[in-house]
ZAMARGU-4260 file (C-alpha; in steps of 0.2 Angstrom, whole numbers, plus 5000, padded with zeros to 4 digits):
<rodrens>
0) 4396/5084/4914 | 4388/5079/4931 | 4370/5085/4938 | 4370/5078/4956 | 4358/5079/4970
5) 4351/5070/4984 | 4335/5064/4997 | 4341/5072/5013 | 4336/5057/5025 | 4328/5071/5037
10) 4319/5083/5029 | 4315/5072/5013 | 4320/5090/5004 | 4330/5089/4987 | 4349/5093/4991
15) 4361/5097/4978 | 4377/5090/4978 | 4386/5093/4961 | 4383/5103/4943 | 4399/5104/4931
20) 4413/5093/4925 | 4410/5074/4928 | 4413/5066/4945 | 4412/5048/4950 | 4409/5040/4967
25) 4410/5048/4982 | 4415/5065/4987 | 4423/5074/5001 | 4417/5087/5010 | 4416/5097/5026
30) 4402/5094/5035 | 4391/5110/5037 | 4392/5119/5054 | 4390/5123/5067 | 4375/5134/5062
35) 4375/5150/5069 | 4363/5167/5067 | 4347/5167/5060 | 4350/5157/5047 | 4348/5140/5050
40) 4353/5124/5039 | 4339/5125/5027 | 4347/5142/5021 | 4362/5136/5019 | 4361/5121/5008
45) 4360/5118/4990 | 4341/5115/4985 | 4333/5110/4968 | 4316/5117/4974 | 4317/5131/4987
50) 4301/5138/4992 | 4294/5151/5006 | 4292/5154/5025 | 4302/5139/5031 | 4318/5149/5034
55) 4328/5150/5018 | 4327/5168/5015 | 4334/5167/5000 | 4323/5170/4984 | 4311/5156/4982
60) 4309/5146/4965 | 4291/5143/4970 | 4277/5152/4977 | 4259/5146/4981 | 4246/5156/4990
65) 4235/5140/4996 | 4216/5145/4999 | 4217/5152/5017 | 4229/5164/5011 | 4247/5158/5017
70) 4262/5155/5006 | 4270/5142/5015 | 4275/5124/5006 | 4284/5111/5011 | 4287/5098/4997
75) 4295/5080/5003 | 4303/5067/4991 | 4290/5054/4988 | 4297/5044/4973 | 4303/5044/4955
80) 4300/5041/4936 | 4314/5036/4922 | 4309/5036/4907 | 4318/5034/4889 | 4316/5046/4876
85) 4307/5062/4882 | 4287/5066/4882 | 4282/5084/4873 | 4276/5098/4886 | 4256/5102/4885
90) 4253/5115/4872 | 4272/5122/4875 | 4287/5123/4862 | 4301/5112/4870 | 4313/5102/4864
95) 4312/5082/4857 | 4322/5067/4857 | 4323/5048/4853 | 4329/5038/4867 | 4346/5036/4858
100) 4348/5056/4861 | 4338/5060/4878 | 4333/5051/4896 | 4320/5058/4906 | 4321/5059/4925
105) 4303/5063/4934 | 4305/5067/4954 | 4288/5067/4963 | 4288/5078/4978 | 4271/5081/4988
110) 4266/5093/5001 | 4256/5084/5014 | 4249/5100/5022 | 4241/5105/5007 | 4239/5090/4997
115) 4248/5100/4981 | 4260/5087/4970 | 4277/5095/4962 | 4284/5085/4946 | 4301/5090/4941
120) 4306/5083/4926 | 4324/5081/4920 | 4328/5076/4901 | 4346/5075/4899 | 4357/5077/4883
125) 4373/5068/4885 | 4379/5074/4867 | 4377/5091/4872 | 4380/5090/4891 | 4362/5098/4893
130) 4348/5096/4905 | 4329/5102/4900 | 4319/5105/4916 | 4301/5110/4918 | 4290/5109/4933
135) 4269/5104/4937 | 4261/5108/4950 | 4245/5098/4954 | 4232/5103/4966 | 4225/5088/4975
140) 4221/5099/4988 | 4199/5103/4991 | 4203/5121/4990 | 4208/5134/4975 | 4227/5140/4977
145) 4236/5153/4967 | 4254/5150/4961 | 4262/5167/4962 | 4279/5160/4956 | 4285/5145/4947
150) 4304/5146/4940 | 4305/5132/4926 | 4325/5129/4933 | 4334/5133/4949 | 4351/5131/4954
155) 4361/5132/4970 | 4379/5134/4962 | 4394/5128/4976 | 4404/5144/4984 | 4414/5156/4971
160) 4417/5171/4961 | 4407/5171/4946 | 4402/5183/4930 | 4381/5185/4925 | 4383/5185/4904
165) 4367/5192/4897 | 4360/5201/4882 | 4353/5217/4885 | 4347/5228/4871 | 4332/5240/4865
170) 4323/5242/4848 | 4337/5240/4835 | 4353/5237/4845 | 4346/5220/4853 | 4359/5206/4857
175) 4373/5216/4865 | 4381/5207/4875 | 4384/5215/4894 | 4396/5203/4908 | 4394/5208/4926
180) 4401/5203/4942 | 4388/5192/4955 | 4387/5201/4970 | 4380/5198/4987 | 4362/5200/4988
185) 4349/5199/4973 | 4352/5203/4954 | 4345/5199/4939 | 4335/5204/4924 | 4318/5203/4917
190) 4303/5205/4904 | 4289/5214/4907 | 4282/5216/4889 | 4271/5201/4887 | 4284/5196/4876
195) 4305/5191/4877 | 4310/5209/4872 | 4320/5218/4865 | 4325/5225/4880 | 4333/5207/4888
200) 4332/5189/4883 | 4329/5175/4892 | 4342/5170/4891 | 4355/5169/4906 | 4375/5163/4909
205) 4385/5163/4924 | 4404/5160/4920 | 4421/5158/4931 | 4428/5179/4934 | 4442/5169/4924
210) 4432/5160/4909 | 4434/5167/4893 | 4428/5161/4876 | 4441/5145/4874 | 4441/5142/4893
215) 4435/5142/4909 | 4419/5136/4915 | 4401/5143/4909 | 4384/5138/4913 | 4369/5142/4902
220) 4352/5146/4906 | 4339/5148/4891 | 4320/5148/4893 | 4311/5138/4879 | 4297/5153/4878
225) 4291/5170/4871 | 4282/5180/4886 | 4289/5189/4899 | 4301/5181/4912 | 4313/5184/4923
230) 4331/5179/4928 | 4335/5180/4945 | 4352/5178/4953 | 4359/5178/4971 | 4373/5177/4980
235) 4368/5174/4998 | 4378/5178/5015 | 4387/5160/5015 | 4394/5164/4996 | 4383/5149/4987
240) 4375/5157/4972 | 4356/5153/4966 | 4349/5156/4946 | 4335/5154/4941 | 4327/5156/4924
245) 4306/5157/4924 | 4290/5163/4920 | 4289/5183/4925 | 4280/5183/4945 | 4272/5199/4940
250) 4262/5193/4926 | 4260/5175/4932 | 4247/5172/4946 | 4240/5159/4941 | 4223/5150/4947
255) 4222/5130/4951 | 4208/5121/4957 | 4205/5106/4963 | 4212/5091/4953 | 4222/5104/4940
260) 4238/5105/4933 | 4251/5117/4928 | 4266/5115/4919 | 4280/5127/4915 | 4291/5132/4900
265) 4304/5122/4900 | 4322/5130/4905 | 4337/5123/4896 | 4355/5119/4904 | 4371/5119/4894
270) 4389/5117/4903 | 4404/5119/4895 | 4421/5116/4905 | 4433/5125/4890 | 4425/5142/4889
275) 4412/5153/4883 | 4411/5148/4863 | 4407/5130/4868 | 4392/5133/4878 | 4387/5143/4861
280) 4391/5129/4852 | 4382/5115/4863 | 4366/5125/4860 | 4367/5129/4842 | 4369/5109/4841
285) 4355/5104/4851 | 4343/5118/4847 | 4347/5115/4826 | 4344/5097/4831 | 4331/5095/4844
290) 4320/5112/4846 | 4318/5116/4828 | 4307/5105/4821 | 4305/5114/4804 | 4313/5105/4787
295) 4323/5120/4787 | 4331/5120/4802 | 4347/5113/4795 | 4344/5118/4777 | 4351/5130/4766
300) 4339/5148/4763 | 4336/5156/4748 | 4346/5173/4743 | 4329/5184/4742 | 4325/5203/4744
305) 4314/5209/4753 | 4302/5228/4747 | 4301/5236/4766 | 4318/5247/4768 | 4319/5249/4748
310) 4299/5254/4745 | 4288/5256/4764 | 4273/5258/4761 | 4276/5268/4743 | 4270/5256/4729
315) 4256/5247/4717 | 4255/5232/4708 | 4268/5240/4694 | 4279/5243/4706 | 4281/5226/4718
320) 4281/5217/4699 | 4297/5230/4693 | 4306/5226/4707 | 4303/5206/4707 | 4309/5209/4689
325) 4325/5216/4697 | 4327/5205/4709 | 4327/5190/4698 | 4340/5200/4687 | 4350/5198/4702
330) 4352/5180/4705 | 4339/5183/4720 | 4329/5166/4721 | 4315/5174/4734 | 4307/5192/4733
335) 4297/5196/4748 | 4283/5207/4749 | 4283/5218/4765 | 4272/5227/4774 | 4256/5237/4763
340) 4249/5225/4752 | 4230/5222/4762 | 4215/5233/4765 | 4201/5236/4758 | 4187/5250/4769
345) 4204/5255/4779 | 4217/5252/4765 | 4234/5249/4773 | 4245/5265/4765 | 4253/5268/4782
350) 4255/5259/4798 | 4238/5270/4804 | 4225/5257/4795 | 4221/5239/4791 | 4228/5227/4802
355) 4217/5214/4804 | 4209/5215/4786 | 4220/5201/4776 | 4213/5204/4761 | 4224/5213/4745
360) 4221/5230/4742 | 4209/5232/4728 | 4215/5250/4721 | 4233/5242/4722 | 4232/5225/4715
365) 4216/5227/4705 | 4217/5209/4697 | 4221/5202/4716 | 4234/5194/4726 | 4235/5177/4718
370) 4239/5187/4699 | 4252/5194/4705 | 4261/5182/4714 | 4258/5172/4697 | 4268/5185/4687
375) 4280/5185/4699 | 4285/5166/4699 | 4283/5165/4685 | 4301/5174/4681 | 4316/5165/4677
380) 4330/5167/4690 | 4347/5174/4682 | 4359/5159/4682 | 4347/5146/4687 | 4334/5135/4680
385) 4323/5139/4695 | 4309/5151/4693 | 4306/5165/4706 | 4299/5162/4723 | 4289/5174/4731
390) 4285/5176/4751 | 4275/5189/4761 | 4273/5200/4776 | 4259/5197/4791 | 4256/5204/4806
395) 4240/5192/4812 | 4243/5195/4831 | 4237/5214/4830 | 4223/5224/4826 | 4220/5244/4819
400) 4207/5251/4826 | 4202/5259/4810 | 4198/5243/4801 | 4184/5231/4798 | 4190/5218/4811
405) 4188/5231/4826 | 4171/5236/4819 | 4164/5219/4819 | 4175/5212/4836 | 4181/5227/4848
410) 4180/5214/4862 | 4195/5203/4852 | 4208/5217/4858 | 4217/5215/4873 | 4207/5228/4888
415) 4205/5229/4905 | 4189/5233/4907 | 4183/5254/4906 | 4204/5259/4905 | 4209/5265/4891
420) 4215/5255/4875 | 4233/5259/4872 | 4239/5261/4855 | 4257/5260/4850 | 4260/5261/4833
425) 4244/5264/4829 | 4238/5245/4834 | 4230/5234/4848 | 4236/5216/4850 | 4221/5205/4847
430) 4218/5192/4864 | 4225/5176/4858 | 4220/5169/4876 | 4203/5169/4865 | 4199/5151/4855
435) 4188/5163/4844 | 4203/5173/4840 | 4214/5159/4838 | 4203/5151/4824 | 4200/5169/4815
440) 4222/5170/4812 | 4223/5152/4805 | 4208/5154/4796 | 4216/5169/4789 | 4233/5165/4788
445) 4228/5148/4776 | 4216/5156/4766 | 4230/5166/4761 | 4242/5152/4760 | 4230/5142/4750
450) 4224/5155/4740 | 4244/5159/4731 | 4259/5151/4726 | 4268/5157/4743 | 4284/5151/4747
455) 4289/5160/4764 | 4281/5170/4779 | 4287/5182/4785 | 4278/5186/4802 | 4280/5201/4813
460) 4274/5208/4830 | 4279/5226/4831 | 4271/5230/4850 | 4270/5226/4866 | 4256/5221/4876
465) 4246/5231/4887 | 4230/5231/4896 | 4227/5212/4900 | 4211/5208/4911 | 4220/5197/4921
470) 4238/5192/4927 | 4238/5177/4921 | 4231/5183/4903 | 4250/5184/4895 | 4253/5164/4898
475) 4236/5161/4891 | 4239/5171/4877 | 4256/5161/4874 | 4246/5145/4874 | 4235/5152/4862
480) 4250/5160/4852 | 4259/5141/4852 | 4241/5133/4846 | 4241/5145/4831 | 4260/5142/4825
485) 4258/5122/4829 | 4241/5121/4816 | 4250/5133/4805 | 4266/5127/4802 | 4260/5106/4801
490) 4247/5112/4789 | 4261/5121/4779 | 4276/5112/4782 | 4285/5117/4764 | 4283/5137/4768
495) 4298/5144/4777 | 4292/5154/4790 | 4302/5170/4798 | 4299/5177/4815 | 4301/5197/4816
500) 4295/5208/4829 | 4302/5225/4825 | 4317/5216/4822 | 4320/5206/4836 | 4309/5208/4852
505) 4304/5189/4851 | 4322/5182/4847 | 4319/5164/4859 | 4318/5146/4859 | 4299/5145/4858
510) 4299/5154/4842 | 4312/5144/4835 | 4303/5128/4839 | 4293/5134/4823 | 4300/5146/4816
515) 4320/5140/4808 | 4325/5159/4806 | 4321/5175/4814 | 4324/5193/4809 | 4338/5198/4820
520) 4335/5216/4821 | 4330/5232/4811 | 4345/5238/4810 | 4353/5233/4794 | 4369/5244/4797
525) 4383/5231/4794 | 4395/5240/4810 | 4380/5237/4819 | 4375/5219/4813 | 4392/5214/4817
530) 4388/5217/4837 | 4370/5211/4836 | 4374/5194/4828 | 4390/5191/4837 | 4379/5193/4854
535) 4365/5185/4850 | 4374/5169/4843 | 4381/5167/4862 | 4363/5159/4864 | 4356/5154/4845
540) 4363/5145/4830 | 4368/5159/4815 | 4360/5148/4804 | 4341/5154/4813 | 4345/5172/4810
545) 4340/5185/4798 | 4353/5197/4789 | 4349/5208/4774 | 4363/5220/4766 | 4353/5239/4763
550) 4357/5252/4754 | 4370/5266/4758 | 4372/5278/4764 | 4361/5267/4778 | 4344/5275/4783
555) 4346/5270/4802 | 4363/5277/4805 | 4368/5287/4789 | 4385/5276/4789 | 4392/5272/4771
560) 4399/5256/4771 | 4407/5247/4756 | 4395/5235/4747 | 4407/5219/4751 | 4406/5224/4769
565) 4389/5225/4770 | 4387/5207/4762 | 4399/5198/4772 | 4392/5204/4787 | 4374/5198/4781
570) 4381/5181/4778 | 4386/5177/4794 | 4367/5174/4795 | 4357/5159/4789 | 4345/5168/4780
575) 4353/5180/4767 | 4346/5194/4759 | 4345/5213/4749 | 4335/5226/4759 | 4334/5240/4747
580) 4327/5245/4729 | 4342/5241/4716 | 4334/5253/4707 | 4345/5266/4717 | 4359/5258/4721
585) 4376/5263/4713 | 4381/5255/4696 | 4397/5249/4702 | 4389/5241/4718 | 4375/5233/4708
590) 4386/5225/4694 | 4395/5214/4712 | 4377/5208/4718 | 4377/5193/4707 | 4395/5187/4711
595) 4392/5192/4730 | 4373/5181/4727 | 4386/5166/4722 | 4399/5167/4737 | 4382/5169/4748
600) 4376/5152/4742 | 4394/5143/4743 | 4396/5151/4760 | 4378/5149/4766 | 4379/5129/4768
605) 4394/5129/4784 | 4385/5144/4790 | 4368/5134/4792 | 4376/5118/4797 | 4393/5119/4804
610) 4401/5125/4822 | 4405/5144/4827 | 4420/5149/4833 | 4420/5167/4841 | 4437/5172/4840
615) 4438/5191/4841 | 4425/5200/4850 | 4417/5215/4842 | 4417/5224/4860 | 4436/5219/4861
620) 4443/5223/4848 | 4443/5235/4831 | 4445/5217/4821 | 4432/5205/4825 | 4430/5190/4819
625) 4422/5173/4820 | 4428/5157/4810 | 4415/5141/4805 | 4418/5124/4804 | 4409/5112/4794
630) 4402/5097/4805 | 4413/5086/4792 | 4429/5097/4795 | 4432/5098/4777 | 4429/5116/4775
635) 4428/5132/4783 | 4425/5150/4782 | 4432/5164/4791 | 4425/5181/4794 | 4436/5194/4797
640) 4429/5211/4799 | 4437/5229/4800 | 4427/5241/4812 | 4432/5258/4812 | 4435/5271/4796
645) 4450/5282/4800 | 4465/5273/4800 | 4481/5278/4797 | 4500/5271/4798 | 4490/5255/4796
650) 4494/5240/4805 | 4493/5221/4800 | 4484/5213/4815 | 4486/5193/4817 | 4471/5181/4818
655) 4473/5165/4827 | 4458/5152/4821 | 4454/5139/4833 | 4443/5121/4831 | 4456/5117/4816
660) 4462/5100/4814 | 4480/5100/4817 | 4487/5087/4807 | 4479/5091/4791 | 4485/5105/4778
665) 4471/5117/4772 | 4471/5126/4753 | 4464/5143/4759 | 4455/5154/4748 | 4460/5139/4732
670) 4477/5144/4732 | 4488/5147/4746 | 4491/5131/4759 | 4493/5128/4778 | 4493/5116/4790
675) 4479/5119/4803 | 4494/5118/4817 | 4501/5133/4809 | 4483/5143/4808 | 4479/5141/4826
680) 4496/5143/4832 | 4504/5157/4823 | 4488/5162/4815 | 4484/5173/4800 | 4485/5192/4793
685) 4478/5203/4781 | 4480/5219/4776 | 4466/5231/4775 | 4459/5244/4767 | 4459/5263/4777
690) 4440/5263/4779 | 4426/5249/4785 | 4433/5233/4777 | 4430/5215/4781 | 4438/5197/4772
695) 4429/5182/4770 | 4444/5165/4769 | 4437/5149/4764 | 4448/5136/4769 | 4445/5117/4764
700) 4457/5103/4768 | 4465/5093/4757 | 4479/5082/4767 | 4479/5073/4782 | 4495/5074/4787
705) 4504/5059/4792
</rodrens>
């Protein structure tokens, strides 16, 4: 891959020249001209850095009302940086490198009008063909400026025909995938929660019409950050196309005075010359190995179950113990205890009281939290010499109004002045933009850690924000959001955290720099899963997502799937699970949890740590399906999936795998062999059963063929 771009010798503006497959020495092209209309050269040029009100009437990646009002800037090349390895953003999630893996690039532009410095910073990724770029902006200027927009990464992409790729959603159907074609004019997509949403994830690819997932060319956009942000895309009247990928304008405005700085998210770029799945695959690389900095990131989960779907808020002490009992009966190796366990004044028995009170619920645990948890790992695991580990459920970013917290600290809620405090879900989100409120969450959040045997976190987020005193509030609340997770998760570094909110509104990079796993969404409908995860793997490594198998008929959709449907489709993610009360379950599907726990755990290691290849689409076809490669090639596993229930005069479709090694011969499955020449060229076929079915092959190799 090659990222060119160049001083023009006239304006001192930043030119671009080239982004996609390598290129070496000089180029030919037509000179621009003759310029003609109203749009004069600076319009029609590629530009790393376009700003405002100097006749590119194009969108602007950059936006600063100065103190006399105007919004003009004019930024001029003034020199550069190189440095080895790459430096960590203030108080931001970004990604890391040594400088074996990453180079940094610093270009200093300045605007001599307004005395306002511009750093764009370019940390390249050979092994992944991936740029990182973030932005400061410096005021040297004797006045107060406002920075209304700020995109972390812009592009001018040469003339063509392209498709926008994205992954639009709501409340349990996040990750569906949605490819449109870039028109003239502006397009795009945006967050306006305080959060990434459900709704749209920042998250952004523009493709070749023709590109497809094994070729082609695609270009990634993905925004290391969990507030709102927008994607912005247009095709202007000379057919060159701008992205860009940023902070959200409309909750930005951002203050800067003399002698301060402002940094942005950092935005990274993946390009992929051979199709859609290996941009996929060049992120779930370089985020497994250079975003996530948790021990898990690259390490196997344990099978667990988790009380919310099978119990709510319905239970005591007896209750959570019985069902760890059964869990560990099982072959489960974690039991999580959801939502309900906290309270005291305001117990939490619904979703109406309590948050903000971390303390266990006397009248349900009357010996207290730690006793319990002692019970509970203290049970022997079936099959294992391991005892039981146990995790919990918190929601530390939100606040009931009928609980103690609120009595004592109303003014910790998010408000804007007299207006009234919106509730959803019966809760306020605390202001995290306060240091105050900041110190309260870790405070709580290790005295619970320190207080029990906890092995895992599972932490949730289940509204948006509202009400915010200032613009600028959401970005000072991520700061404070990012201060909270960094203490948290260095001063716990051997609990496995989980991100949730409702599912997944917070599904991003920033999470994932703390968090290795998040909870994909609340639907736990396999038919559904096999949509969610497919989409949202364009963008993240399976081995970050959260999949749980729930009872049947499901409580979402009132689908009956079989229970080896359900399964499989949960272990295509990285964190496995049960999401039901076995007490309940069918006798026939409970005797299979053990042997399906097993398969799990011998599947779950390629899952974490190998390469995914998309090969059937679950919006293409009734036979989706999606095959993983170890990173040694010795093994694989194949997921093949049936969709639909009625089927008759069945038919016996063909699946070609792909990534295979082509001289070698694979066992598939233990018995049957094949050389990997023959599976991605003739491909393989299955019969299945009349309603929802699926097939997990694993394949391991076991000849190099001469």
């Amino acid at each position: 891959m090659s990222y060119v771009f160049h001083v023009d010798d006239d304006s001192g503006d930043l030119l671009g020249d080239h982004y996609g497959g390598h290129v070496d020495g000089g180029t030919i092209e037509a000179p621009i001209g003759p310029v003609e209309g109203w749009v004069d050269m600076i319009g029609r040029v590629r530009r790393e850095l376009p700003d405002l009100g100097r006749g590119d009437f194009r969108i602007p990646a950059i936006q600063i009302r100065q103190s006399e009002g105007y919004t003009i800037s004019e930024f001029k090349y003034k020199s550069y940086t190189i440095l080895n390895g790459k430096p960590e953003l203030p108080g931001l999630p970004s990604t890391f490198g040594k400088a074996s893996d990453v180079a940094t690039l610093v270009i200093h532009l300045f605007d001599n009008v307004s005395s306002i410095a511009v750093d764009l910073t370019y940390s390249v990724f050979p092994k992944y063909d991936a740029i990182a770029r973030s932005v400061n902006v410096t005021n040297l200027g004797t006045g107060n400026i406002t920075i209304e927009k700020l995109a972390s990464f812009s592009v001018d992409l040469p003339y063509g025909d392209y498709d926008m790729l994205e992954l639009k959603g709501d409340w349990a159907r996040e990750g569906m995938r949605r490819r449109r074609k870039v028109d003239f004019g502006n397009q795009g997509f945006a967050s306006a929660v305080g959060y990434s949403s459900h709704l749209h994830n920042p998250f952004l690819s523009l493709v070749s019409r023709t590109t497809t997932e094994s070729q082609g060319e695609a270009y990634g956009f993905s925004l290391i950050y969990t507030g709102s942000f927008a994607a912005e895309i247009e095709k202007g009247s000379q057919g060159v196309t701008r992205a860009m990928l940023g902070l959200n304008p409309s909750q930005f405005s951002w203050p800067l005075a003399p002698g301060q700085s402002f940094v942005t998210p950092e935005c990274v770029s993946v390009y992929a010359s051979d199709g859609i799945g290996s941009m996929s695959r060049k992120f779930h690389n370089l985020y497994r190995n250079h975003l996530m900095k948790s021990k898990f990131a690259t390490e196997t989960r344990p099978f667990l179950l988790n009380s919310w779907e099978g119990l709510g808020f319905n239970y005591d002490a007896s209750t959570i113990l019985r069902l760890a009992k059964q869990t560990a009966e099982l072959g489960a190796k974690l039991f999580v205890l959801d939502d309900g366990w906290f309270g005291t004044k305001y117990p939490r028995v619904s979703d109406g009281a309590g948050l903000g009170d971390w303390t266990a619920n006397p009248a349900r645990f009357p010996d207290g939290l730690p006793a319990l948890v002692g019970n509970i790992t203290g049970l022997s695991v079936r099959n294992s010499t391991q005892k039981l580990k146990f995790g919990i459920w918190v929601e530390s970013e939100m606040v009931n109004p009928e609980s103690i917290l609120y009595e004592q600290h109303p003014d910790w809620a998010l408000h804007a002045g007299n207006y009234p405090r919106t509730l959803t879900r019966n809760q306020l989100v605390l202001n995290l933009a306060l240091p105050e409120v900041q110190q309260f969450i870790i405070d709580s959040v290790s005295n619970i850690l320190n207080g029990s045997d906890i092995s895992y976190v599972k932490w949730d987020n289940n509204r948006g924000i509202h009400e915010t005193p200032a613009p600028y509030t959401d970005h000072q609340y991520m700061l404070g959001l990012y201060r909270v997770y960094t203490t948290l998760t260095e001063r716990f570094p051997n609990v496995l955290w989980e991100g949730c909110a409702s599912g997944g509104g917070r599904f991003d990079p920033g999470i994932l720099r703390y968090f290795p796993q998040i909870w994909a969404s609340d639907d736990t409908d396999a038919v559904e899963r096999v949509y969610i995860q497919f989409g949202t793997s364009l963008a993240y490594p399976p081995s970050a997502m959260g999949a749980h198998i729930s009872a049947t008929p499901n409580g979402q959709t009132g689908r009956d799937e079989p229970i080896e449907f359900r399964a499989h489709v949960a272990m295509m993610g990285g964190s496995v699970g049960l999401e039901l009360d076995p007490s309940h379950m069918p006798e026939q599907d409970k005797a299979k949890i053990p042997d399906l726990i097993k398969l799990a755990e011998k599947v779950n290691p390629i899952v974490v740590k190998g390469d995914m290849w998309r090969l059937r689409l679950p919006e293409e076809s009734n036979y989706p399906a999606a095959l993983f490669i170890s990173k040694c090639q010795s093994q694989a596993v194949l997921f093949y999936f049936k969709l639909t229930k009625a089927h008759i005069n069945k038919e016996w479709p063909v699946i070609r795998l792909q990534g295979l090694d082509s001289q070698a011969v694979y066992k598939i499955n233990g018995n049957q062999t094949a050389s990997g020449a023959t599976l991605m060229n003739k491909g393989i076929s299955y019969q299945f059963g009349s309603g929802f079915d699926s097939k997990i092959v694993l394949l391991e190799k076991v000849v190099q063929r001469a």
